[in-house]
C-alpha positions as CSV (number, residue, x, y, z in Angstrom):
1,X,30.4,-36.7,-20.2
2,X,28.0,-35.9,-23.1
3,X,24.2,-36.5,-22.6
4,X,23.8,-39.1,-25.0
5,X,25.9,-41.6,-22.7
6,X,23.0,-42.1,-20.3
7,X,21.0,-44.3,-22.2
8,X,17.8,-42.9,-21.8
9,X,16.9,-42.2,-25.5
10,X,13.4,-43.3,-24.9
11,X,12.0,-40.8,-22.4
12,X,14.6,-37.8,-24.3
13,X,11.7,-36.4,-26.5
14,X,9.2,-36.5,-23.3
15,X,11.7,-35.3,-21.0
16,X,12.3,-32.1,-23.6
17,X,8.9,-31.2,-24.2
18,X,8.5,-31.5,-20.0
19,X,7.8,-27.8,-18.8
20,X,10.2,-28.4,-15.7
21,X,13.5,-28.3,-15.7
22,X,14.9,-32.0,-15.4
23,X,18.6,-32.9,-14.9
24,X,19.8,-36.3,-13.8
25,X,22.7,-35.8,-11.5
26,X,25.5,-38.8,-10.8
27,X,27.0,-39.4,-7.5
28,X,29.7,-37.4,-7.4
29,X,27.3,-34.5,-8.0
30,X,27.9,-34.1,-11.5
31,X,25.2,-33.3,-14.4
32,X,25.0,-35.9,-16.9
33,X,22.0,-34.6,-18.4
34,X,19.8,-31.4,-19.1
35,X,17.4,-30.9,-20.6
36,X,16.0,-27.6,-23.1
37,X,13.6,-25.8,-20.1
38,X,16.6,-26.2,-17.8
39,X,18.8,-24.1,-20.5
40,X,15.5,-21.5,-20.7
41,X,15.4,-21.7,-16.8
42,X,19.2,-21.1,-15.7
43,X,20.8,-19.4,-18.3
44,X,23.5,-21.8,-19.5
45,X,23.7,-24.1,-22.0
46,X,23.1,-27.6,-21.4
47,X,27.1,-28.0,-23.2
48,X,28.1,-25.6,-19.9
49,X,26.2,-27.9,-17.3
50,X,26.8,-31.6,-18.6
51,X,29.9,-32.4,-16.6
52,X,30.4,-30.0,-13.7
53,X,28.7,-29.8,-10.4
54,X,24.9,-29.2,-9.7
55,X,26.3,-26.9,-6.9
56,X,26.6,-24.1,-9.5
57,X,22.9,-23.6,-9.3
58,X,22.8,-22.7,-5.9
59,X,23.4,-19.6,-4.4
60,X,26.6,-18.7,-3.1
61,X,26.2,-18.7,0.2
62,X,24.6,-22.0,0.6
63,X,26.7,-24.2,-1.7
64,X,29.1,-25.3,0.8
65,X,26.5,-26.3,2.6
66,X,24.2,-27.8,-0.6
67,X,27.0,-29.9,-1.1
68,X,27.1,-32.2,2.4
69,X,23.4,-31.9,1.8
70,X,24.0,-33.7,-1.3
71,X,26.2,-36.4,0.0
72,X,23.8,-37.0,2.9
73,X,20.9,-37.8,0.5
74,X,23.1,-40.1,-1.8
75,X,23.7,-41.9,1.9
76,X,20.3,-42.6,2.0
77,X,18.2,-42.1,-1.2
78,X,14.8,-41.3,-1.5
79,X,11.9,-39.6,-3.4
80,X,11.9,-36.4,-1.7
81,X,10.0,-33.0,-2.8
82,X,12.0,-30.2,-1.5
83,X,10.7,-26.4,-1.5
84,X,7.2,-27.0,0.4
85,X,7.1,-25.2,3.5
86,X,10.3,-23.4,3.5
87,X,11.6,-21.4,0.8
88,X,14.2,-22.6,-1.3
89,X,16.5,-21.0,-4.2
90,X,18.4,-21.7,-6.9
91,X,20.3,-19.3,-9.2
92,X,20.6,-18.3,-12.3
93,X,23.8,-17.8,-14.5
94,X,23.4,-13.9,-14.3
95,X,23.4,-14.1,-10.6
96,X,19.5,-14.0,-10.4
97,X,18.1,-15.7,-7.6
98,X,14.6,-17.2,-7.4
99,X,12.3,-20.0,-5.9
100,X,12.3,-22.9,-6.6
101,X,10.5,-26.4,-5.6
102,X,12.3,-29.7,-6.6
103,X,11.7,-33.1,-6.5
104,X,14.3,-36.0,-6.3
105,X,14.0,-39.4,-7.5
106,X,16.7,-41.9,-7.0
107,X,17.3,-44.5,-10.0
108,X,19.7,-47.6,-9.3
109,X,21.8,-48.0,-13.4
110,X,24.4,-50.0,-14.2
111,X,26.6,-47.1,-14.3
112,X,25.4,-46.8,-10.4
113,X,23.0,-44.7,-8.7
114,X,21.7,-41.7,-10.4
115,X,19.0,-38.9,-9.4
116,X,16.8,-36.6,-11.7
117,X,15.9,-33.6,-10.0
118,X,12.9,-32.1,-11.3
119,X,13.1,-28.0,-10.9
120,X,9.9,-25.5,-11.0
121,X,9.8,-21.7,-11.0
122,X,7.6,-21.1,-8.1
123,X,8.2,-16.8,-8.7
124,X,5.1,-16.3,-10.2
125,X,3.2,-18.2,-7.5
126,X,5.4,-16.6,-4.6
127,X,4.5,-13.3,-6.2
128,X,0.6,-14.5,-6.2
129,X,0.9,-16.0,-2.5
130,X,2.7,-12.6,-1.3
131,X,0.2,-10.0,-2.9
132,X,-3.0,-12.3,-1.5
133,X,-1.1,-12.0,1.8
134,X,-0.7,-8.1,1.4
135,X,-4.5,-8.1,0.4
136,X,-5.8,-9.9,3.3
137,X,-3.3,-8.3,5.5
138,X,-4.7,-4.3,4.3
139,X,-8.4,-6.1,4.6
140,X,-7.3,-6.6,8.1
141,X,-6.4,-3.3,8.8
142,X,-9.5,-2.1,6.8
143,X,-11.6,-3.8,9.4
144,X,-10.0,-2.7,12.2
145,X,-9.9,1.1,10.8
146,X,-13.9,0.2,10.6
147,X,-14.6,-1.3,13.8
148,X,-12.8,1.3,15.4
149,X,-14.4,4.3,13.7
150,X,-17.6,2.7,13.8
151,X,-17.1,2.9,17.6
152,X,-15.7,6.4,17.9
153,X,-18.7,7.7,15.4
154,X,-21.4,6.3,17.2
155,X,-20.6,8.3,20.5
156,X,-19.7,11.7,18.4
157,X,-23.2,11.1,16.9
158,X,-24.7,10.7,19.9
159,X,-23.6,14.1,21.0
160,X,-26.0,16.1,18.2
161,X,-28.7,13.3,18.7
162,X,-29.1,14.4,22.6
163,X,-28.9,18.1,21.4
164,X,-31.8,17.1,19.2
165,X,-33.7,15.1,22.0
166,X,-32.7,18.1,24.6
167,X,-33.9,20.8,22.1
168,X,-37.4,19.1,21.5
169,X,-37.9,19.0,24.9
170,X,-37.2,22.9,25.5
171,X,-39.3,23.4,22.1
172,X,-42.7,21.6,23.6
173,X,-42.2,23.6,26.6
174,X,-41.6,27.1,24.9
175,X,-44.6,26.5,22.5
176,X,-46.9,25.5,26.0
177,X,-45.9,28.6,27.8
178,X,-45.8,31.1,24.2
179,X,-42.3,32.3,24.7
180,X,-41.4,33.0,21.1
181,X,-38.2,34.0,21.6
182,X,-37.3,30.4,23.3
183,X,-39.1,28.5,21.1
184,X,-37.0,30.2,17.7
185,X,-33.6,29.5,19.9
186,X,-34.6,25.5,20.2
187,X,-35.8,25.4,16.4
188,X,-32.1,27.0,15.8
189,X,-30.2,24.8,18.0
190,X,-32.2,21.8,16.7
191,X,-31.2,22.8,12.9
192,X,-28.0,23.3,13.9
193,X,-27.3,20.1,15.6
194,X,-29.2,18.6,12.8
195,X,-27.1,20.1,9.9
196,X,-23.6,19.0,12.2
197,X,-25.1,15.5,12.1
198,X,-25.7,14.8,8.5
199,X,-22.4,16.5,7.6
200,X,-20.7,13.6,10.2
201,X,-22.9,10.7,8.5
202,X,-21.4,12.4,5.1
203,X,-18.0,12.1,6.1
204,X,-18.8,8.9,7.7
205,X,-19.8,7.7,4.0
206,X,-16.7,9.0,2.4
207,X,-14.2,7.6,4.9
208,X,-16.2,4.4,4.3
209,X,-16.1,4.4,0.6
210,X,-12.2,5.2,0.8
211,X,-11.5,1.9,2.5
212,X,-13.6,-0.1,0.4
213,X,-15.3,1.5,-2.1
214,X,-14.1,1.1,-6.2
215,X,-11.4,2.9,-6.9
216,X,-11.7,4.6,-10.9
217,X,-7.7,4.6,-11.7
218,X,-6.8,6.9,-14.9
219,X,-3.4,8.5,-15.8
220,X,-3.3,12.5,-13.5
221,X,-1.7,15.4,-14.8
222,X,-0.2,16.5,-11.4
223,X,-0.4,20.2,-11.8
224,X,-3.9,19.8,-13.6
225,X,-5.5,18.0,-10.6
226,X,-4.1,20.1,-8.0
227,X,-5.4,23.3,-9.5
228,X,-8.7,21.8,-10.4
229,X,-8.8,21.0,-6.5
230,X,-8.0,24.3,-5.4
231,X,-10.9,25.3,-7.8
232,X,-13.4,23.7,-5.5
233,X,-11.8,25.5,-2.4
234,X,-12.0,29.7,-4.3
235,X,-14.9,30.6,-2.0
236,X,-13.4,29.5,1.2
237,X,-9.8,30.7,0.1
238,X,-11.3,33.5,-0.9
239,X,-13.3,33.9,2.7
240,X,-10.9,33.5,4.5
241,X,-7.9,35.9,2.8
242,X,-5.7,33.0,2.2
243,X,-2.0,33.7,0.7
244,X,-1.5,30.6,-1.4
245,X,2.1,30.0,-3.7
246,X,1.7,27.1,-5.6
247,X,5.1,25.6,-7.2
248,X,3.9,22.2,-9.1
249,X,5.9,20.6,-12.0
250,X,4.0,18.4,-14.2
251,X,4.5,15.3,-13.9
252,X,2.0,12.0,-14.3
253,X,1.0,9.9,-11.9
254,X,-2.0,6.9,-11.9
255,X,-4.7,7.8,-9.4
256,X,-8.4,8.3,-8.7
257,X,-9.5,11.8,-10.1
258,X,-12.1,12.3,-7.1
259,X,-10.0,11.2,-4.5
260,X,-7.0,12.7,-5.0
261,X,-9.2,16.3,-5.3
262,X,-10.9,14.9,-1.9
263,X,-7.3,14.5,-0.3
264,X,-6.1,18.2,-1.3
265,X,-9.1,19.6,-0.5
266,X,-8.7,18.3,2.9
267,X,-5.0,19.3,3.7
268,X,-5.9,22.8,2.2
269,X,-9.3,23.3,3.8
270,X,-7.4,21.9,7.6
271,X,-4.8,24.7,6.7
272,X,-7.2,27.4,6.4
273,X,-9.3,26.4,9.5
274,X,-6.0,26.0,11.8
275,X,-4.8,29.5,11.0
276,X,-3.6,32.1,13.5
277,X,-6.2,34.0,14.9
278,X,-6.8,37.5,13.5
279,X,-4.6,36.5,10.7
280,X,-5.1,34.8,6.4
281,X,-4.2,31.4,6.3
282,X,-0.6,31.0,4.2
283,X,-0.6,27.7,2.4
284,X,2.5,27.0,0.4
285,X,2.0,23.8,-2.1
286,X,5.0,22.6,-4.2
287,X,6.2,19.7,-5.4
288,X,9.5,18.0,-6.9
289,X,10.9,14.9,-8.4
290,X,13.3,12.7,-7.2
291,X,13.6,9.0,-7.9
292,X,10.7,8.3,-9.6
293,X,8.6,10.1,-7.2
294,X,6.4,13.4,-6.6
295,X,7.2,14.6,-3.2
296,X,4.2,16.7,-2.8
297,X,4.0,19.3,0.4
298,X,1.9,21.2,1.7
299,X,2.5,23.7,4.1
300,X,0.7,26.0,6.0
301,X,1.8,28.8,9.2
302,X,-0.8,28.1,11.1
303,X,-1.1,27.2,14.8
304,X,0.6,24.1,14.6
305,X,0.5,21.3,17.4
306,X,2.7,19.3,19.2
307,X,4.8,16.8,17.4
308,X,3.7,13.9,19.5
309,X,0.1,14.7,18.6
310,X,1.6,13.4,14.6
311,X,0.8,9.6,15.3
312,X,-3.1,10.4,15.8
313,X,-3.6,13.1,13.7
314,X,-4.7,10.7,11.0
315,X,-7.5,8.6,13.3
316,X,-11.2,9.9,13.2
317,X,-12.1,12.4,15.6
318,X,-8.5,13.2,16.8
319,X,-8.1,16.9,17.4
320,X,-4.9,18.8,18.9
321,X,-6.3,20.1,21.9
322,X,-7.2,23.7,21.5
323,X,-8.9,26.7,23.4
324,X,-10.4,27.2,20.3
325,X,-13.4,25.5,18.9
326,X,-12.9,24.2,15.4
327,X,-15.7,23.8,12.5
328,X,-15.4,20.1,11.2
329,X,-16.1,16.9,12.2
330,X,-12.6,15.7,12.9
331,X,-12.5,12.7,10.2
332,X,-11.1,14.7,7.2
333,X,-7.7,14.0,7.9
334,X,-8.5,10.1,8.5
335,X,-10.0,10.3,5.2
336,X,-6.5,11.8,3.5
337,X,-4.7,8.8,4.8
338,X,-7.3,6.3,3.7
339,X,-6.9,7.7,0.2
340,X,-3.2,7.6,0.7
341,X,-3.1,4.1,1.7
342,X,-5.4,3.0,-1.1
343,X,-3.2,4.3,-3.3
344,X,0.2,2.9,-1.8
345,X,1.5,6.4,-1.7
346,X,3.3,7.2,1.6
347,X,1.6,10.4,4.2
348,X,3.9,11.9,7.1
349,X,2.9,15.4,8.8
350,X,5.5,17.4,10.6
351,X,4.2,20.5,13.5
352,X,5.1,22.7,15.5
353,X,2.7,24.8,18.5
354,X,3.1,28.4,16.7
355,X,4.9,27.5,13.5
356,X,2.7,25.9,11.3
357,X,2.2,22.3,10.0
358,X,3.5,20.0,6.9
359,X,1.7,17.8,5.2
360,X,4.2,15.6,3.0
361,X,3.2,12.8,0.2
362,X,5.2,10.3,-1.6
363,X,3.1,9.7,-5.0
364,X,5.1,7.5,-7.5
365,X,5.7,8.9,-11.0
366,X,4.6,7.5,-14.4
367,X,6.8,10.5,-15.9
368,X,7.7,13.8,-16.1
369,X,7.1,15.9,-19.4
370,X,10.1,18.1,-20.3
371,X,8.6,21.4,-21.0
């Protein structure tokens, strides 16, 4: 049956210019009518609608059941806005699927009763709804990330604060008795408590800023950054004899210049320091490219840890247990996953007591230059 049967002529140039889609549906579940955004909308032409059933623009696997939904409502007609609440979709002559609200309104003709269902694209406003949902949701876990490091930082600072207090104490009572080799020990032990607590308030300030802080996002040159990194890191490579092989392709990805250098630093820096005693750090960094991402490692053979230990390695202050004593303040590696999470690019570590560790990253490509 051709649209211009239904008699409507007077609403047609309102109904075309509407930015829904509109169709007016008889009760045997045919379209009579179409109008242009529903052609825009679904793919078809309105010629390809006008006379078959509405059920073609629901998914497959719910038109069976669309259709005794259908003859329910024309048992008992209503206005009725559909979509609110739960999710429905409709789809697309291509086999595209999407959301969609729709409202039904029942109109009583002499050719019998007939409904216009009104359609809106609700997949920009899904999209909107699930992205403030993943923001609130990673604000969440900023928080708790805070709360709990807040926590675990204000006993590891208390532990150089009571050295300080302790120290004092041993330095009024040198000076009072003139025992100058006691009273250069406490000013020692003082600075060096001292020194230990500005460099944790430091790191306290970066992991901070990596949760919340702005984030300067430019276009990387992948082999470019990681050797300007490793340029910050010569004198303790150098220090500490460190064999290093570096296999990087280039390859661009988007990312925030000091952050990334801050993040390779740190997985470099926590190679060197977990070396085997009496022995050069060996740090192997490569990457590759596989489906539109860098899989950057780095790998070291140092002492390693227990595999279990892989699920805290990441939270402030967590250290394998050792019957060494260890230079840092145990939040760089909290801070490479903070980076990594700000970024959306994905951080696993694999170890072994006695065979080393690997650090693996998952960094999405922009592309990958064909030299």
């Amino acid at each position: 049956m051709s649209s211009e049967t239904i008699g409507y002529d007077r609403y047609r140039v309102m109904v075309e210019a509407s930015p829904a889609a509109i169709l007016i549906v008889g009760a045997d579940g045919l379209v009579l009518y179409a109008n242009r955004e529903t052609e825009r909308l679904f793919g078809y032409a309105r010629e390809e609608l006008v006379g078959r059933s509405v059920d073609l623009l629901t998914p497959a696997v719910i038109r069976r059941r669309h259709a005794a939904f259908r003859r329910m409502y024309y048992a008992e007609p209503c206005r009725r806005l559909m979509g609110v609440g739960r999710e429905i979709r409709a789809r697309r002559r291509d086999g595209g699927e999407f959301p969609v609200e729709i409202g039904l309104a029942p109109l009583v003709t002499e050719r019998g009763l007939l409904v216009t269902a009104t359609i809106l694209d609700m997949s920009e406003r899904r999209q909107a709804e699930q992205a403030f949902a993943a923001s609130v949701a990673e604000l969440e876990r900023a928080n708790e990330r805070l709360v709990q490091f807040a926590y675990v930082a204000s006993l590891d600072l208390q532990q150089p604060l009571a050295e300080i207090a302790a120290q004092s104490t041993r330095l009024e009572a040198a000076m009072a008795a003139g025992e100058c080799d006691a009273i250069r020990q406490a000013s020692a032990r003082m600075r060096h408590a001292a020194i230990g607590a500005r460099k944790l308030v430091e790191d306290l300030l970066t992991y901070a800023r990596t949760i919340y802080g702005d984030q300067q996002l430019e276009v990387l040159e992948l082999r470019e950054e990681v050797q300007f990194s490793l340029a910050e890191l010569a004198q303790s490579i150098a220090a500490g004899e460190t064999r290093l092989e570096v296999d990087i392709p280039a390859a661009a990805f988007l990312g925030d210049r000091a952050q990334f250098a801050c993040l390779m630093q740190n997985v470099v820096a926590n190679a060197i320091k977990y070396r085997k005693p009496g022995r050069p750090a060996e740090v192997t960094i490569a990457a590759t490219l596989e489906e539109g991402a860098i899989h950057l490692s780095i790998v070291d053979k140092g002492v390693g840890f227990a595999q279990e230990f892989a699920q805290h390695i990441f939270e402030p202050f967590s250290r394998p247990e050792s019957d060494v004593e260890y230079a840092g303040t145990g939040i760089e590696l909290a801070i490479c996953k903070s980076i990594a999470d700000r970024h959306g690019w994905e951080i696993s570590v694999e170890s072994r007591p006695g065979d080393g560790t690997a650090f693996r990253f998952a960094i999405p490509t922009l592309f990958a230059p064909t030299l």
